[in-house]
C-alpha positions as CSV (number, residue, x, y, z in Angstrom):
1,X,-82.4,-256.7,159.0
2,X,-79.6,-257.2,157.1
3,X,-77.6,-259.9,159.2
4,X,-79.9,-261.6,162.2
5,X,-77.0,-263.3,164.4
6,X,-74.6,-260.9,165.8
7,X,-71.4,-260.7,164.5
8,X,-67.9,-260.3,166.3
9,X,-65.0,-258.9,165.7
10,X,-63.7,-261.9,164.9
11,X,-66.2,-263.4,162.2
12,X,-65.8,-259.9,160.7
13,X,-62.4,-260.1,160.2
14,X,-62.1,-263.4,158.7
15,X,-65.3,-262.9,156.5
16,X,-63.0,-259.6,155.6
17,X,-60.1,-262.0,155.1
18,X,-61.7,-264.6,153.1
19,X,-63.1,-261.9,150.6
20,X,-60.0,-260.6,149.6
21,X,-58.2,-264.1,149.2
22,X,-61.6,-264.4,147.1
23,X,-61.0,-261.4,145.1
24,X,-56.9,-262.2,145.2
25,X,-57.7,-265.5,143.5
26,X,-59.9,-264.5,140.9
27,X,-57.0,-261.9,139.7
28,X,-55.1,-264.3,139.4
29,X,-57.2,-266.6,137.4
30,X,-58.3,-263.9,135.1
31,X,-54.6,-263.2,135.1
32,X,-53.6,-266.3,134.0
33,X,-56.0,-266.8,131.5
34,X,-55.3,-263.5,130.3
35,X,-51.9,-263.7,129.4
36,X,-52.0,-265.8,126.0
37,X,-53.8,-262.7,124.8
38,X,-51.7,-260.3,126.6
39,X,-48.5,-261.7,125.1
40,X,-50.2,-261.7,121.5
41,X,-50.9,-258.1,121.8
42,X,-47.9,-257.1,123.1
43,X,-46.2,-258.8,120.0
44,X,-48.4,-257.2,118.0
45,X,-47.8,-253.4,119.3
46,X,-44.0,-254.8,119.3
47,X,-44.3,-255.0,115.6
48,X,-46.0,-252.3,114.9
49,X,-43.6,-250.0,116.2
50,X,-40.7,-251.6,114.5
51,X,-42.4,-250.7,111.2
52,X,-43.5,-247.5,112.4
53,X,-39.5,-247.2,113.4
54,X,-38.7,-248.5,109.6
55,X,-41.2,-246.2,108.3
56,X,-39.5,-242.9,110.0
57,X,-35.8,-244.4,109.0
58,X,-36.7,-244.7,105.5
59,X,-38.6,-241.0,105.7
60,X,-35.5,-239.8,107.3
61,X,-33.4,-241.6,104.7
62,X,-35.2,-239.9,102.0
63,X,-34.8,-236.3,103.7
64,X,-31.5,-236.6,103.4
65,X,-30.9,-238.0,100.4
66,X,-33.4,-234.9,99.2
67,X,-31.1,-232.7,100.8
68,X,-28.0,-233.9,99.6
69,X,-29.1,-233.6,96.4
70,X,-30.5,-230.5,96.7
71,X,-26.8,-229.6,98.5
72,X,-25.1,-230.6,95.3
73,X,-27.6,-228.9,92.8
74,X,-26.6,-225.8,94.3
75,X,-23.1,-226.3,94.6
76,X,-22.7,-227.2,91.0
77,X,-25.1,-223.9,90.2
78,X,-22.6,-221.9,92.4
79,X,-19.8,-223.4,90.5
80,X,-21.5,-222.8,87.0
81,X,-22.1,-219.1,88.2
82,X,-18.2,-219.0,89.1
83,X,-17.3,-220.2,85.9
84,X,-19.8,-218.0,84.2
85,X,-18.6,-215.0,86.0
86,X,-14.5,-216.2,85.6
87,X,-15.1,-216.4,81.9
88,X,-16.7,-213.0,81.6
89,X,-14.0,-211.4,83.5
90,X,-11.6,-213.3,81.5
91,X,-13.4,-211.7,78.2
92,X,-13.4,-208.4,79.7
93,X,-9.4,-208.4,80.6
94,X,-9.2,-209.8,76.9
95,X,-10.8,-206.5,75.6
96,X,-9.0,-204.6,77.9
97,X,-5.9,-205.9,76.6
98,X,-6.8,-205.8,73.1
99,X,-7.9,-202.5,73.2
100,X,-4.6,-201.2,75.0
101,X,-3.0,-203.1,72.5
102,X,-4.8,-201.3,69.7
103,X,-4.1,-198.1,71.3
104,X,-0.2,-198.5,71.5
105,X,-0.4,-199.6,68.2
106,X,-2.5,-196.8,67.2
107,X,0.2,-194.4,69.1
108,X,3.4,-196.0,67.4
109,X,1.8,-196.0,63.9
110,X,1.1,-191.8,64.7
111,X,4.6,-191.5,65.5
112,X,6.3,-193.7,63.1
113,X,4.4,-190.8,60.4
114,X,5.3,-188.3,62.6
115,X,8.6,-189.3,62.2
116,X,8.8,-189.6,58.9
117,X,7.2,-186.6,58.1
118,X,9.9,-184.5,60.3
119,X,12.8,-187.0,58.4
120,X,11.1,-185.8,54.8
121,X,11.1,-182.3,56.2
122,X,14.9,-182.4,57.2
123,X,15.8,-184.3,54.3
124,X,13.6,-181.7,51.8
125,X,15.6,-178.9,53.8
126,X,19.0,-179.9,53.3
């Protein structure tokens, strides 16, 4: 036999009572002396995740950076391909032009001793 007097409702409820004012008040207490520690680790995890937040800034930081100059590195091999690729056109038009030069050259010197072949022709014939 667990209990030998016989309990009432009302001794139940107050032994019910009285336990969890028990129980309320050692929370508390372990609360309470608790919180010294508590606050300590919650700096703690406070700080580390400020440098894990300063850690990702400067990772993101150097992305970028990475990326701009990787940006510019291409842009200023684009531009040395343009200029590459301006130039040769520009040599090619040269020799274009020098070779249409050399032709109309070519084609006024022909008829400049055309001509004077026909004028020494006339002039052996009169």
């Amino acid at each position: 036999m667990k209990n030998a007097r016989n309990n009432e409702l009302a001794d139940r409820r107050s032994a019910a009572a009285e336990a969890k004012a028990a129980l309320l008040n050692a929370y508390r207490t372990a609360k309470d002396t608790a919180e010294p520690t508590r606050l300590a680790k919650q700096a703690e995890r406070q700080a580390i995740a400020a440098a894990r937040e300063e850690r990702r800034a400067a990772r993101e930081q150097v992305k970028r950076e990475e990326l701009e100059r990787a940006q510019a590195a291409e842009a200023e091999r684009q531009a040395a391909a343009e200029a590459a690729a301006r130039a040769d056109a520009d040599a090619r038009e040269a020799a274009d032009k020098d070779r249409i030069a050399r032709v109309i050259a070519d084609e006024a010197a022909r008829k400049a001793e055309r001509d004077l072949r026909y004028a020494n022709r006339k002039a052996r014939k009169s």
